[in-house]
C-alpha positions in Angstrom: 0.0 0.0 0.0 2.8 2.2 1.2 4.8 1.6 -2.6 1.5 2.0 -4.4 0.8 5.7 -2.4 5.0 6.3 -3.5 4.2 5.7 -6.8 0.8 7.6 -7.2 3.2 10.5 -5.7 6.1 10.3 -8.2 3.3 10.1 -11.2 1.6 13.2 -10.0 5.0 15.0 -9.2 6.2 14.2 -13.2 2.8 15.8 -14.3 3.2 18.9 -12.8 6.7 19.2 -13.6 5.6 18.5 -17.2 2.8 21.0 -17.0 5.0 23.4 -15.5 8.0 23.7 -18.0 5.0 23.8 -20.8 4.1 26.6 -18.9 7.4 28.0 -19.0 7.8 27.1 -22.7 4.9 28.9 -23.5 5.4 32.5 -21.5 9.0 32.0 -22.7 7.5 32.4 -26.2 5.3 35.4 -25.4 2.2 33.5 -24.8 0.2 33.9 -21.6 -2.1 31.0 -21.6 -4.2 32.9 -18.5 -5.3 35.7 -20.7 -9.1 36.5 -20.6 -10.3 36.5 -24.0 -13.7 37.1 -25.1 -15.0 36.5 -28.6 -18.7 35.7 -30.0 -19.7 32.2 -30.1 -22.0 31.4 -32.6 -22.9 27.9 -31.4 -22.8 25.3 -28.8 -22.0 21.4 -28.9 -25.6 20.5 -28.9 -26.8 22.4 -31.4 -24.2 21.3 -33.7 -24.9 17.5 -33.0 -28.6 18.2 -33.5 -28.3 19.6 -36.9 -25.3 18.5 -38.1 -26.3 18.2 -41.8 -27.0 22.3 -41.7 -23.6 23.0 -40.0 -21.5 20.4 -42.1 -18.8 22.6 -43.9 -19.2 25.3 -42.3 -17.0 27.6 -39.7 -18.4 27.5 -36.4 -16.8 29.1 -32.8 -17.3 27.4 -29.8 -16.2 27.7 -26.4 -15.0 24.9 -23.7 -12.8 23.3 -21.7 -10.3 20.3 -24.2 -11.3 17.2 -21.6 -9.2 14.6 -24.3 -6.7 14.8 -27.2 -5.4 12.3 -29.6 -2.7 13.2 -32.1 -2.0 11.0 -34.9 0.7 12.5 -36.9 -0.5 15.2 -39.3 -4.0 14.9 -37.4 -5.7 14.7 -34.6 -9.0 15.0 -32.5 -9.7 16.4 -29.0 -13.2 16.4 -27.3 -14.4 19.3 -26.2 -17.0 20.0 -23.4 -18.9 23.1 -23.4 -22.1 24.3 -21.1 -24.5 21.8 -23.3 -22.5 19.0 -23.9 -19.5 17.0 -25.3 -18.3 17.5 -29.1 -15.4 15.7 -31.0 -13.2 18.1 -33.2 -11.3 17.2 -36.1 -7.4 19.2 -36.1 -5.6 19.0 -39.2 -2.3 20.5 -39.6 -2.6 21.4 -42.9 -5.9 23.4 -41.9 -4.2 25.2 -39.4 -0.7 25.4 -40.4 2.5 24.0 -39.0 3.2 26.7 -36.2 -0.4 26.6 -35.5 -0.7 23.2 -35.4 2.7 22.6 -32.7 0.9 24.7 -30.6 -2.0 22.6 -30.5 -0.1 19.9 -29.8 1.4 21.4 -26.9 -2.0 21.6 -24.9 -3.0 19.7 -22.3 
């Protein structure tokens, strides 16, 4: 029990020492990930779900919290909860651009 509690310590130790430098990394390039932003949302994860065929193509803007992300190379897809539900995105790098696309990459 005592090993297993040692362990569970070291695990969570590495992760913050992980999310700190990314922290680091990231003011260290001039980016302040704390920043209150503000911008229009046009939609939420419901809504889109519900009539997907209408929204198919087009741009939408969303806001939530990234609960899960999967990169696959030159893709990848994160989950994204919002005050209505969960929604799966789609994150191409060619969509977004390379720089774009390593700071995607970079969030937890």
């Amino acid at each position: 029990m005592a090993e297993q509690k040692k362990a569970q310590e070291q695990d969570l130790n590495h992760l913050l020492q992980v999310r700190r430098e990314k922290l680091a990394d990231l003011q260290a390039n001039g980016k302040n990930p704390f920043q209150i932003t503000k911008y229009d949302v046009t939609n939420h994860s419901m809504e889109i779900k519900n009539a997907f065929e209408e929204f198919e193509g087009k741009e939408v803007t969303l806001a939530g919290r990234m609960m899960s992300k999967r990169v696959m190379g030159k893709a990848s897809f994160c989950s994204i909860q919002d005050l209505q539900g969960a929604i799966q995105a789609y994150v191409a790098r060619d969509n977004l651009g390379e720089e774009s696309y390593k700071d995607f990459k970079k969030l937890d």
